[in-house]
Each structure stands twice: as structure tokens, then as C-alpha cells.
PyMOL Python script that loads the backbone (N, CA, C, O; Angstrom):
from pymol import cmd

cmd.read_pdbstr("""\
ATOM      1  N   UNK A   1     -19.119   8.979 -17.718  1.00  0.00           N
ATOM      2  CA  UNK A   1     -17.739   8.602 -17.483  1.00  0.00           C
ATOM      3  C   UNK A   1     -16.853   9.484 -18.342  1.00  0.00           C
ATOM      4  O   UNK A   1     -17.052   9.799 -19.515  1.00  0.00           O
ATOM      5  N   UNK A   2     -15.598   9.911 -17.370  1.00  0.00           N
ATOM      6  CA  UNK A   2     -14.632  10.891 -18.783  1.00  0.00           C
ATOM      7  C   UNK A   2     -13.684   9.883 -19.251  1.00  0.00           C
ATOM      8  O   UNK A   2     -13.605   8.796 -18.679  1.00  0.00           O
ATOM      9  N   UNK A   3     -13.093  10.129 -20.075  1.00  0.00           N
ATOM     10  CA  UNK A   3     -11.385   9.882 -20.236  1.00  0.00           C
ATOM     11  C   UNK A   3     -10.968   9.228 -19.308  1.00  0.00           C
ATOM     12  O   UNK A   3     -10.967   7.999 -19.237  1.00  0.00           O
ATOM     13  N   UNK A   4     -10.500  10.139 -18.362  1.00  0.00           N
ATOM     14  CA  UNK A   4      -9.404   9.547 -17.088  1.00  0.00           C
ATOM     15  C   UNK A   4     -10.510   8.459 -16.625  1.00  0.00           C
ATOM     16  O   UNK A   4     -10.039   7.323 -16.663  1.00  0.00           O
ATOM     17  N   UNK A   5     -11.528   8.498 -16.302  1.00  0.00           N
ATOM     18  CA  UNK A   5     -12.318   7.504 -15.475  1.00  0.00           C
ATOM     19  C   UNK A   5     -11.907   6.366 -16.269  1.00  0.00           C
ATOM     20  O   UNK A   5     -11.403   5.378 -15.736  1.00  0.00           O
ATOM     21  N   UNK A   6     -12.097   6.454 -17.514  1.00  0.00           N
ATOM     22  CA  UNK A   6     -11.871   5.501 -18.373  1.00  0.00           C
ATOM     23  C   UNK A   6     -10.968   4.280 -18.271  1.00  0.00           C
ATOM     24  O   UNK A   6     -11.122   3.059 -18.298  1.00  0.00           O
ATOM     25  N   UNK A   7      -9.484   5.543 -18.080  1.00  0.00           N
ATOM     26  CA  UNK A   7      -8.135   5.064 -18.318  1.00  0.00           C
ATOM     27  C   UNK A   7      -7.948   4.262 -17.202  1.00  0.00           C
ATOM     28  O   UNK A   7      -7.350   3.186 -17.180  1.00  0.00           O
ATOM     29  N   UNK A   8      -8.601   4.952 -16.083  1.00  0.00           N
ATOM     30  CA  UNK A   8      -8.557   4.199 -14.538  1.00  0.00           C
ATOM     31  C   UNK A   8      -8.694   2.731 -14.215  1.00  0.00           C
ATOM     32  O   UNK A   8      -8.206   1.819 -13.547  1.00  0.00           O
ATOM     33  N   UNK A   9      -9.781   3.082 -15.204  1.00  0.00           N
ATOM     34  CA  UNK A   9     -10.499   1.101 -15.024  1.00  0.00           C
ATOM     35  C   UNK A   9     -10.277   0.372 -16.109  1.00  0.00           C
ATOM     36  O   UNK A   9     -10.679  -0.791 -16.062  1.00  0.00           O
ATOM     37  N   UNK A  10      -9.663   0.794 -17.226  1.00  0.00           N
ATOM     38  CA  UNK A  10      -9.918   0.154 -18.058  1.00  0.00           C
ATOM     39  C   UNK A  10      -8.776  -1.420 -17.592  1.00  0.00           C
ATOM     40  O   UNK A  10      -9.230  -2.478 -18.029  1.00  0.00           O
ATOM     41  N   UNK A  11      -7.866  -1.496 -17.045  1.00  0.00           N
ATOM     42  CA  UNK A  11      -7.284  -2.735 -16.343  1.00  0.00           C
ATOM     43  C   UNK A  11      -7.562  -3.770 -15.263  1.00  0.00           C
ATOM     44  O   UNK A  11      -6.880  -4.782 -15.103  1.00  0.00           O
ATOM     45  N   UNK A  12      -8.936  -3.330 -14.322  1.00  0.00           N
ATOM     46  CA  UNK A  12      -9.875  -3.936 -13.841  1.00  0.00           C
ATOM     47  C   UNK A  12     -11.101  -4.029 -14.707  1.00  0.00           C
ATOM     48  O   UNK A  12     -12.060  -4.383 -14.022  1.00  0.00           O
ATOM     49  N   UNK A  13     -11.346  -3.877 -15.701  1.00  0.00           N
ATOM     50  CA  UNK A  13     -12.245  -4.129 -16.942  1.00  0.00           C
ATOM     51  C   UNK A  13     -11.390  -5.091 -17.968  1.00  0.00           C
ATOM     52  O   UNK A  13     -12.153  -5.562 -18.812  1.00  0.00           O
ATOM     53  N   UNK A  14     -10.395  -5.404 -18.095  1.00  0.00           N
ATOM     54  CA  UNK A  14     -10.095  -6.277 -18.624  1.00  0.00           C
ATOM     55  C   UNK A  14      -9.992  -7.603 -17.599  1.00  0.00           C
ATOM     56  O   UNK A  14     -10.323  -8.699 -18.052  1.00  0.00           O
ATOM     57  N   UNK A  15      -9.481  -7.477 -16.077  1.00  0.00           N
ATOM     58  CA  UNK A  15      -8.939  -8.249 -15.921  1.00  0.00           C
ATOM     59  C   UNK A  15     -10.321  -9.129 -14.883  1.00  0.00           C
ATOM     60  O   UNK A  15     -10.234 -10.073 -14.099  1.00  0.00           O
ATOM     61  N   UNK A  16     -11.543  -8.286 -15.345  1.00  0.00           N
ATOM     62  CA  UNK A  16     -12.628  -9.019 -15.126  1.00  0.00           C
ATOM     63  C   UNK A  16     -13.544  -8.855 -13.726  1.00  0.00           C
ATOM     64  O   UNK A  16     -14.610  -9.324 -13.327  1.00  0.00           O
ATOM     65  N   UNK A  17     -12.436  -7.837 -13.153  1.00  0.00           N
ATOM     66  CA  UNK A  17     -12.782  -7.465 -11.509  1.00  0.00           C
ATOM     67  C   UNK A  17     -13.695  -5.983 -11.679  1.00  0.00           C
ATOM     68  O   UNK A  17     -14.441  -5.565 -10.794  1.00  0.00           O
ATOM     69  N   UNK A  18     -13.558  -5.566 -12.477  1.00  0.00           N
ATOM     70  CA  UNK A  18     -14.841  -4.351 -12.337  1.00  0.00           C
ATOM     71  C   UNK A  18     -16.178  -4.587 -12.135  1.00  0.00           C
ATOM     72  O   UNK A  18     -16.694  -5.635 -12.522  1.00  0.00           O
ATOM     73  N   UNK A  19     -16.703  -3.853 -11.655  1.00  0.00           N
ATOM     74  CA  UNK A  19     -18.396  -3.972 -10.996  1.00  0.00           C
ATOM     75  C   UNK A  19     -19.345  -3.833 -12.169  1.00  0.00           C
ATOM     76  O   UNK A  19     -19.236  -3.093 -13.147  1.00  0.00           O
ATOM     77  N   UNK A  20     -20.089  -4.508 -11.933  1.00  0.00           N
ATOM     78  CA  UNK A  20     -20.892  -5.064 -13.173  1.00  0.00           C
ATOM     79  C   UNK A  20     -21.320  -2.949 -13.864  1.00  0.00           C
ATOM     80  O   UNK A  20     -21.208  -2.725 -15.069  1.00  0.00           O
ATOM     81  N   UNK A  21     -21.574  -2.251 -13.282  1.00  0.00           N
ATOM     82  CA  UNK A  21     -22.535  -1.067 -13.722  1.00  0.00           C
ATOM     83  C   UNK A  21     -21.090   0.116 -14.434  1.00  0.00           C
ATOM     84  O   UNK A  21     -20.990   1.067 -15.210  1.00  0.00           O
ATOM     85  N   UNK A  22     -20.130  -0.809 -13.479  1.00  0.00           N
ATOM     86  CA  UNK A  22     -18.710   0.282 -14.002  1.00  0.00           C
ATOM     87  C   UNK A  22     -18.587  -0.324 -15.288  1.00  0.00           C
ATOM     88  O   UNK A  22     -18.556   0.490 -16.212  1.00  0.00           O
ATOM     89  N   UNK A  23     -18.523  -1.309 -15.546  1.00  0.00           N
ATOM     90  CA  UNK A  23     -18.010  -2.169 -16.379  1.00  0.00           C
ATOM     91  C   UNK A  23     -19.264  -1.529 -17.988  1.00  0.00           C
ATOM     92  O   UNK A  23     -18.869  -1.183 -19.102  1.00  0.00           O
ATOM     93  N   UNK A  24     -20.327  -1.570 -17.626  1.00  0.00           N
ATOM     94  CA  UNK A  24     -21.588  -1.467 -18.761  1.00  0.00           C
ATOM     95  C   UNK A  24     -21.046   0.328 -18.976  1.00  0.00           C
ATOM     96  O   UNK A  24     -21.031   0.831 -20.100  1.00  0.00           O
ATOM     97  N   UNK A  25     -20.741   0.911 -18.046  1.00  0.00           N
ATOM     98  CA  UNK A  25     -20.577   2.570 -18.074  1.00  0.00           C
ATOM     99  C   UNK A  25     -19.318   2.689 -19.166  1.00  0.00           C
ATOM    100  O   UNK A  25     -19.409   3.422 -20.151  1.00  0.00           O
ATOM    101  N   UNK A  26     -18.176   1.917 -18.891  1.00  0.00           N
ATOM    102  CA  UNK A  26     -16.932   1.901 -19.376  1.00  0.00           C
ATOM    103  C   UNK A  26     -17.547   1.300 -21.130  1.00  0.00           C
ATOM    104  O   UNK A  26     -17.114   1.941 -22.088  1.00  0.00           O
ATOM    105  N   UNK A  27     -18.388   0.262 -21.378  1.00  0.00           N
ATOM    106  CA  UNK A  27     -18.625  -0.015 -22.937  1.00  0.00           C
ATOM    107  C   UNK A  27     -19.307   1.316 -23.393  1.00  0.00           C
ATOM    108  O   UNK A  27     -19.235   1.582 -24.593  1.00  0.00           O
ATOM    109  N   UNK A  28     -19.972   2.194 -22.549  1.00  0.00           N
ATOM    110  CA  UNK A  28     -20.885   2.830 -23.344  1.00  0.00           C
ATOM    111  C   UNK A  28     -19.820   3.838 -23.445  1.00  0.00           C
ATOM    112  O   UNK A  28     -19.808   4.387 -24.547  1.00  0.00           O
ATOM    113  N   UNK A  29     -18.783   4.304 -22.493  1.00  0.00           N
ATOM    114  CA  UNK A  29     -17.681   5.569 -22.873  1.00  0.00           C
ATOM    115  C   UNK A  29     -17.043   5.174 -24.189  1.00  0.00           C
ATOM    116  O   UNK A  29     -16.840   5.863 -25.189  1.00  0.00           O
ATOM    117  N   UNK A  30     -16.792   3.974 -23.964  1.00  0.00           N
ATOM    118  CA  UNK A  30     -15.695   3.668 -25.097  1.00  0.00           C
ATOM    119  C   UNK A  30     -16.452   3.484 -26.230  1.00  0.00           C
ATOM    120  O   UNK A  30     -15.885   3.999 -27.194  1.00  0.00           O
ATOM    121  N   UNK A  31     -17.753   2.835 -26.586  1.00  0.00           N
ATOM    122  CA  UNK A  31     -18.505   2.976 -28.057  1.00  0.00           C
ATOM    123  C   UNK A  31     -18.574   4.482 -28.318  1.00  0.00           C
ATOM    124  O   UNK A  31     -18.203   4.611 -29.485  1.00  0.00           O
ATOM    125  N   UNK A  32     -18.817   5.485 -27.894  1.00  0.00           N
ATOM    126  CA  UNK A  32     -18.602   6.800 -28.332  1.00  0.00           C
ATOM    127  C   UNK A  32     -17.511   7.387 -28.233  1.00  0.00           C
ATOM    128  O   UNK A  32     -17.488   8.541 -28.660  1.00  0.00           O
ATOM    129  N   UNK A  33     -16.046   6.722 -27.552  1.00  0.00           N
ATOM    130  CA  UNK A  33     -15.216   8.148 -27.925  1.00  0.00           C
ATOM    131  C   UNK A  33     -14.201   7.395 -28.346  1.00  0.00           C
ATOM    132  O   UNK A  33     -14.001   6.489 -27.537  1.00  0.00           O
ATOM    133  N   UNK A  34     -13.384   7.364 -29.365  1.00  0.00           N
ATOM    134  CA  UNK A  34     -12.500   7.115 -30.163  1.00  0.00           C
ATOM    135  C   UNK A  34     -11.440   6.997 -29.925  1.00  0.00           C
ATOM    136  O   UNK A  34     -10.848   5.961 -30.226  1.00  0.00           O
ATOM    137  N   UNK A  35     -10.589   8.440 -29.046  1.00  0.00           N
ATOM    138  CA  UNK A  35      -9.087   8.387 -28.378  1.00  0.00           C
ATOM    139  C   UNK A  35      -9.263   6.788 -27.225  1.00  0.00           C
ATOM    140  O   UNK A  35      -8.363   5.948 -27.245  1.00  0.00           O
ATOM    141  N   UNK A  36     -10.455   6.612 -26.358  1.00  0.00           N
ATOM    142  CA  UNK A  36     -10.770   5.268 -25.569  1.00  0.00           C
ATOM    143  C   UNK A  36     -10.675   4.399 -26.251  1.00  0.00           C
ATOM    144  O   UNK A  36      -9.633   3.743 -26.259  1.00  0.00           O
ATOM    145  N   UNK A  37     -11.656   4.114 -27.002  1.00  0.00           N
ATOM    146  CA  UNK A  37     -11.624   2.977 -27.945  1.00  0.00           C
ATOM    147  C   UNK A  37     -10.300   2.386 -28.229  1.00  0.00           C
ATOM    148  O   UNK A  37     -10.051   1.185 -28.127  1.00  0.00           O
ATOM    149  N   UNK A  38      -9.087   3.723 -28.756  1.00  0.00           N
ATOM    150  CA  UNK A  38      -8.006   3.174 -29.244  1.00  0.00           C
ATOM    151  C   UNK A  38      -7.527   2.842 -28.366  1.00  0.00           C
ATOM    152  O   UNK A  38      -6.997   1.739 -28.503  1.00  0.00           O
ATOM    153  N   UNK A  39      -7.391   3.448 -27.064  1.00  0.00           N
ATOM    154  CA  UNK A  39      -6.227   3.017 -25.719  1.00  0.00           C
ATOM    155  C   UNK A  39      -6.621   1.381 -25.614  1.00  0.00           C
ATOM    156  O   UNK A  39      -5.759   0.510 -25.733  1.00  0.00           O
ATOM    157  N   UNK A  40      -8.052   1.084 -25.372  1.00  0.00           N
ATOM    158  CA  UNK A  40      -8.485   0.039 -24.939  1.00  0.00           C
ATOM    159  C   UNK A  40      -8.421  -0.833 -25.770  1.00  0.00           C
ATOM    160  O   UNK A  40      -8.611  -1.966 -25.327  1.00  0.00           O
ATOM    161  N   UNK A  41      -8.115  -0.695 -27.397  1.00  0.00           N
ATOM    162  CA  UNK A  41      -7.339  -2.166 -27.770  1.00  0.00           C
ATOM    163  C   UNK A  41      -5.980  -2.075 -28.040  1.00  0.00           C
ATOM    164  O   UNK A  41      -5.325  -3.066 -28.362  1.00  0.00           O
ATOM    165  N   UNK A  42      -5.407  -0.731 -27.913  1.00  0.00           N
ATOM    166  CA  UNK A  42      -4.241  -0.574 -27.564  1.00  0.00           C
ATOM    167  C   UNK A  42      -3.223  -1.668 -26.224  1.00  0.00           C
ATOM    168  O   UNK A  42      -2.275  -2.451 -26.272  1.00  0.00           O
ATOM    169  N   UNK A  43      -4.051  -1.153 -25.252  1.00  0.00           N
ATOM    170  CA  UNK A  43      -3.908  -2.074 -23.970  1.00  0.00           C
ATOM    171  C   UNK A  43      -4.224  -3.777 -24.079  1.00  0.00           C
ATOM    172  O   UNK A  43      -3.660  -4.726 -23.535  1.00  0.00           O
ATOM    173  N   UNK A  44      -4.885  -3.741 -24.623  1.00  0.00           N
ATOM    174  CA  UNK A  44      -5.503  -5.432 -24.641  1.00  0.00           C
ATOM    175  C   UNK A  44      -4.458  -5.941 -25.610  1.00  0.00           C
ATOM    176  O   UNK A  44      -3.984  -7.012 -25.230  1.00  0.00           O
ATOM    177  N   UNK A  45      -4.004  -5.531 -26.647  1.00  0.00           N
ATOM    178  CA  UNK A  45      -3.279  -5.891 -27.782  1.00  0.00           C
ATOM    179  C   UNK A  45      -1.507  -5.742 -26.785  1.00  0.00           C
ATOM    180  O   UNK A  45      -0.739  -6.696 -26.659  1.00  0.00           O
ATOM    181  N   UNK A  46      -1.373  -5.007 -26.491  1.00  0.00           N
ATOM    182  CA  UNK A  46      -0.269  -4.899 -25.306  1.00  0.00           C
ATOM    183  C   UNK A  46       0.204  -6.055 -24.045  1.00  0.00           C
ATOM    184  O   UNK A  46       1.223  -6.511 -23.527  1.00  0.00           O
ATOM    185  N   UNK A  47      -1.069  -6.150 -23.973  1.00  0.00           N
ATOM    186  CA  UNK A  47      -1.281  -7.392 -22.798  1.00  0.00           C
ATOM    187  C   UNK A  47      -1.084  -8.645 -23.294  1.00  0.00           C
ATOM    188  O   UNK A  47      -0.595  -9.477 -22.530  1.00  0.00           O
ATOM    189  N   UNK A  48      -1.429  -9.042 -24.698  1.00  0.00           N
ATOM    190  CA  UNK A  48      -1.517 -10.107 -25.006  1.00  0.00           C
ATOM    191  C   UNK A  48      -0.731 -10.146 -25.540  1.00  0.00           C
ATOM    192  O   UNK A  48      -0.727 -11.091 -26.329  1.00  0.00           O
ATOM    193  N   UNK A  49       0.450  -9.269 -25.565  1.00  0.00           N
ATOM    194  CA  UNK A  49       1.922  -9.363 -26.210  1.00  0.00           C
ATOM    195  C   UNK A  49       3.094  -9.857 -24.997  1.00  0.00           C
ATOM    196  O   UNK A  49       4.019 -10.666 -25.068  1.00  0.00           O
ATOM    197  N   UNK A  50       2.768  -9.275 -24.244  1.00  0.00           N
ATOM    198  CA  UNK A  50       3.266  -9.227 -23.017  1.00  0.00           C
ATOM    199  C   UNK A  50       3.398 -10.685 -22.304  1.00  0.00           C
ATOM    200  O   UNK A  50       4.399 -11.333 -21.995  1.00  0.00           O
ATOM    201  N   UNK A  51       2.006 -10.956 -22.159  1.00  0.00           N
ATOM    202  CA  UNK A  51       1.626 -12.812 -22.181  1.00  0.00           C
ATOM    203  C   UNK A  51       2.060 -13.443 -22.583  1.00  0.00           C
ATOM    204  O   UNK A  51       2.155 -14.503 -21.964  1.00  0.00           O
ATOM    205  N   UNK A  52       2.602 -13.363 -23.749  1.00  0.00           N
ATOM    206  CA  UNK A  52       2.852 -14.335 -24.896  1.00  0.00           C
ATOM    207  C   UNK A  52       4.655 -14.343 -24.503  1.00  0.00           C
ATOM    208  O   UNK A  52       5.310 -15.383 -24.560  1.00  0.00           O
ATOM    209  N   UNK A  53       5.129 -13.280 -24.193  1.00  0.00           N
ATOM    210  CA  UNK A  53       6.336 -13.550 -23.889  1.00  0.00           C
ATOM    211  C   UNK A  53       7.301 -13.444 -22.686  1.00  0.00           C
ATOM    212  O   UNK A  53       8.516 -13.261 -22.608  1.00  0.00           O
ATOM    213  N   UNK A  54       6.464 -13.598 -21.910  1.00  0.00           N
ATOM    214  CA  UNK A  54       6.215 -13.646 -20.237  1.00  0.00           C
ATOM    215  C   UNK A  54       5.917 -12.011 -19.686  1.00  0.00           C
ATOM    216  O   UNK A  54       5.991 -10.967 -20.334  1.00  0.00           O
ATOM    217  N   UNK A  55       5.516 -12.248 -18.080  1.00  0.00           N
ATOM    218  CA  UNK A  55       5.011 -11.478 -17.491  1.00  0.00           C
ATOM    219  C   UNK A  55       6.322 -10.276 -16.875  1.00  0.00           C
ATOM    220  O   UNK A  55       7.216 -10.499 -16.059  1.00  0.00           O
ATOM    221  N   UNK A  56       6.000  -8.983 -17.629  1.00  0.00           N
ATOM    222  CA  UNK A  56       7.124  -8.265 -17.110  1.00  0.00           C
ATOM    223  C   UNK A  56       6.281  -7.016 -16.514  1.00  0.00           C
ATOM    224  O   UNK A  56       5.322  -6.377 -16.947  1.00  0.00           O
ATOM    225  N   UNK A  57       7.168  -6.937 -15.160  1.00  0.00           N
ATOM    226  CA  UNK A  57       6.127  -5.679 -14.499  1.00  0.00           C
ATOM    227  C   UNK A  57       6.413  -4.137 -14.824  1.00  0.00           C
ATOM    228  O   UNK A  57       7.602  -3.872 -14.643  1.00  0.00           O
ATOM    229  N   UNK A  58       5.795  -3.260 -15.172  1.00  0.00           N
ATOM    230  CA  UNK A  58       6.425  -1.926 -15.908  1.00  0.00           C
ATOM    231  C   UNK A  58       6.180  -1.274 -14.634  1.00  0.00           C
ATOM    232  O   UNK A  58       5.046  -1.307 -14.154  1.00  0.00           O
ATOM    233  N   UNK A  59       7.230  -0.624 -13.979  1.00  0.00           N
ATOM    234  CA  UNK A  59       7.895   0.357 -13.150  1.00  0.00           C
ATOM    235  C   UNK A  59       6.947   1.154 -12.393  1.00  0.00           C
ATOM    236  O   UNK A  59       6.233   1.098 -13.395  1.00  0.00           O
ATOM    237  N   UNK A  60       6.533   1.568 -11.903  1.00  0.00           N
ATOM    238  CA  UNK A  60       5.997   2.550 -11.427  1.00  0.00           C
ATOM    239  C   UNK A  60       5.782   3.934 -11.729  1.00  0.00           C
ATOM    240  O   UNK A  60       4.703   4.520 -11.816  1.00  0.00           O
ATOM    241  N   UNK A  61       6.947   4.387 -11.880  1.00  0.00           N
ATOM    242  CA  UNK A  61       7.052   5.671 -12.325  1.00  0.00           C
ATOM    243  C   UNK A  61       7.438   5.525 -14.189  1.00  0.00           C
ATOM    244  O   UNK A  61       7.675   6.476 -14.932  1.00  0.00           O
ATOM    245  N   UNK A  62       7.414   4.652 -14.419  1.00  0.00           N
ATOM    246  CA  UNK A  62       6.679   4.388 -16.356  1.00  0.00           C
ATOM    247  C   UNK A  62       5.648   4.452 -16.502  1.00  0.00           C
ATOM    248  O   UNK A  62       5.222   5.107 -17.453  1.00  0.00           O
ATOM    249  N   UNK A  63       4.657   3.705 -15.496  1.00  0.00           N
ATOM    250  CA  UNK A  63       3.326   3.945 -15.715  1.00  0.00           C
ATOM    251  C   UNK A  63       2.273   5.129 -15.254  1.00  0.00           C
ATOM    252  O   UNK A  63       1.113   5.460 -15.499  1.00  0.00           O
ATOM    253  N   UNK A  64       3.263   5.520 -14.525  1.00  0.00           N
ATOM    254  CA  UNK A  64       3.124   7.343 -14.223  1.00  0.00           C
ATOM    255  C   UNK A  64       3.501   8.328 -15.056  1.00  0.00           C
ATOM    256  O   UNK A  64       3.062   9.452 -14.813  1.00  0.00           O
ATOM    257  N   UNK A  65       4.303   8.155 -16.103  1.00  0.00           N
ATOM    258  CA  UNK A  65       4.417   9.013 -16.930  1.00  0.00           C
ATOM    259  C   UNK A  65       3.753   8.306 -18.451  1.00  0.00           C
ATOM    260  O   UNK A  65       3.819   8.942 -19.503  1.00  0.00           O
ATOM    261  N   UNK A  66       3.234   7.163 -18.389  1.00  0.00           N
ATOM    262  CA  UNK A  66       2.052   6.822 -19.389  1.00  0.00           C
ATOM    263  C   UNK A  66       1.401   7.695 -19.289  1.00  0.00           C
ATOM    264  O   UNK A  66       1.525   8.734 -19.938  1.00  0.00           O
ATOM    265  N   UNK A  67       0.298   7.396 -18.189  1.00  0.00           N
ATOM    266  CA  UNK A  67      -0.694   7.821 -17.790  1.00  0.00           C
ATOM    267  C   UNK A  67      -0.730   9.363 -17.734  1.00  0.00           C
ATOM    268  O   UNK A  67      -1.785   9.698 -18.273  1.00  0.00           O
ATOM    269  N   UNK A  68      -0.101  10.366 -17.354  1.00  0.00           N
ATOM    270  CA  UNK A  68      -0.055  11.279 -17.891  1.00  0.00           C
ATOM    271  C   UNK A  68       0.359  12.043 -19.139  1.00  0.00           C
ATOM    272  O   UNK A  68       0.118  13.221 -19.403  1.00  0.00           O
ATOM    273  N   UNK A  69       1.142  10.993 -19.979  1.00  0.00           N
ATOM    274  CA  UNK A  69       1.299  11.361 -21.410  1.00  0.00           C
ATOM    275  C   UNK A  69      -0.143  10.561 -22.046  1.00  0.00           C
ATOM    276  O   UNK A  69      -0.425  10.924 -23.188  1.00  0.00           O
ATOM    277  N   UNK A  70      -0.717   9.917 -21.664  1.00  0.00           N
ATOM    278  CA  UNK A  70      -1.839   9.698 -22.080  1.00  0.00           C
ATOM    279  C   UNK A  70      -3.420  10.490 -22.073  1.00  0.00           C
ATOM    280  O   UNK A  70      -4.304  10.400 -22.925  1.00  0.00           O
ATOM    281  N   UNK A  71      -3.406  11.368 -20.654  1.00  0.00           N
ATOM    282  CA  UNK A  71      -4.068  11.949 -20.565  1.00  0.00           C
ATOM    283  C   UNK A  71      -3.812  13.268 -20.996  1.00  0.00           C
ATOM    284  O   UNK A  71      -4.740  13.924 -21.469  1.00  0.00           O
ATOM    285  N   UNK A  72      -2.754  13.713 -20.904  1.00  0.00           N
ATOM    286  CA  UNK A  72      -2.400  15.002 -21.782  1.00  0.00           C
ATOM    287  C   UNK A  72      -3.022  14.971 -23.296  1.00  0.00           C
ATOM    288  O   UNK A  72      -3.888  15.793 -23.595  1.00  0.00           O
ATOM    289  N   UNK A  73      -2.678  14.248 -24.005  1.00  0.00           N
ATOM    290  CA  UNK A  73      -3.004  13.866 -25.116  1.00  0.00           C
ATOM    291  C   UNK A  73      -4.785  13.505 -25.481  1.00  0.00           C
ATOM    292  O   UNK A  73      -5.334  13.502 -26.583  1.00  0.00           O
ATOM    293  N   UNK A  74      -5.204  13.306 -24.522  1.00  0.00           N
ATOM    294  CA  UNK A  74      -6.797  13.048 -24.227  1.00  0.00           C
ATOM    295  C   UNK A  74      -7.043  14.918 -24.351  1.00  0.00           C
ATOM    296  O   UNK A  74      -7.727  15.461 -25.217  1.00  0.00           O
ATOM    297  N   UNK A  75      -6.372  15.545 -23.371  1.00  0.00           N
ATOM    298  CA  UNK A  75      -6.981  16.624 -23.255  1.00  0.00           C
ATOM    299  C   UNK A  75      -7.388  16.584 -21.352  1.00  0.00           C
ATOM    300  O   UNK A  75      -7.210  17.498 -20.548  1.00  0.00           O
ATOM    301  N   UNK A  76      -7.944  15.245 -21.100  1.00  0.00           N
ATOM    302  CA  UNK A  76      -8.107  15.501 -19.727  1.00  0.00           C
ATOM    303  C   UNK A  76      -7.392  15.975 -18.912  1.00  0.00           C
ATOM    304  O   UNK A  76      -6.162  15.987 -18.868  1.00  0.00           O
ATOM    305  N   UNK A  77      -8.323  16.493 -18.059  1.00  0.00           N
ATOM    306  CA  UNK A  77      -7.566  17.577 -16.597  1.00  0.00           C
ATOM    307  C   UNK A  77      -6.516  16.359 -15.697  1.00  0.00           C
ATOM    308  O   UNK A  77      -6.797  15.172 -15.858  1.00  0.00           O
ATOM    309  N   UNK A  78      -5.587  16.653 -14.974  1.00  0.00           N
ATOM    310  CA  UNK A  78      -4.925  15.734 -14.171  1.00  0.00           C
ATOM    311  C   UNK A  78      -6.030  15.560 -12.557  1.00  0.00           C
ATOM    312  O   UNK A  78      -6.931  16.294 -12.152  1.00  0.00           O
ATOM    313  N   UNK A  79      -5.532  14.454 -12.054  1.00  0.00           N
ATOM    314  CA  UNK A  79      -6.038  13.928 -10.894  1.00  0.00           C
ATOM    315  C   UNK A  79      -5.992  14.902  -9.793  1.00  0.00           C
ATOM    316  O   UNK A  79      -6.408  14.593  -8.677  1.00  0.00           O
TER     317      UNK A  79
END
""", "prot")
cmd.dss("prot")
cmd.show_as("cartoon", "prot")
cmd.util.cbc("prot")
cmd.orient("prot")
């Protein structure tokens, strides 16, 4: 699994809908790579902020320029 695969699922890996083999692939990316690791309690810690003070939906094109300021910063290639 790279980076981006990572980043992809890591919101159907929280939210419990990932496939059991994606899901075991995604712990073993993230126990070895560090920039993951951080996104992924980055995100969870995000979420549960978010929760706590109701459900707000982030834009479309915010989470399009996450996601590529995120992966830039990874180093990964774009989609």
C-alpha cells in the first residue's frame, strides 16, 4: 500500500466500512510509515472534534485541496 492508497481509505477505515484485507493492509502501512501514522490520528482526533461540536460538511473543493496539500507533502505522485 502507498501513501495515497492510504489517504484514500483511511475514512472508510475509520468509519468501519473497509474490507477486512484493506483494512489489515492499511494497519500494516501505517505501523511503518510515520507521515500515515500522523494523518491517521490526525484525522481521528479531527473527527472527534468535529462530533463533539456537531456535524459540519467540509466543501468539496477544501477537501481537494487537503488532499493534495497532503500528498504533496507525502511526496506522493498525484492521481
Amino acid at each position: 500500500m502507498t501513501c495515497r492508497d492510504a489517504i484514500d481509505v483511511i475514512a472508510d477505515f475509520l468509519d468501519q466500512v473497509l474490507a477486512r484485507d484493506v483494512g489489515d493492509e492499511l494497519e500494516r502501512h501505517v505501523r511503518d510509515c510515520a507521515p500515515c501514522r500522523a494523518y491517521l490520528n490526525t484525522y481521528r482526533r479531527t473527527r472527534a472534534l468535529v462530533s463533539q461540536e456537531g456535524r459540519a460538511e467540509m466543501p468539496e473543493e477544501m477537501k481537494a485541496q487537503l488532499r493534495r496539500f497532503l500528498l504533496d507533502r507525502l511526496g506522493a505522485p498525484p492521481a
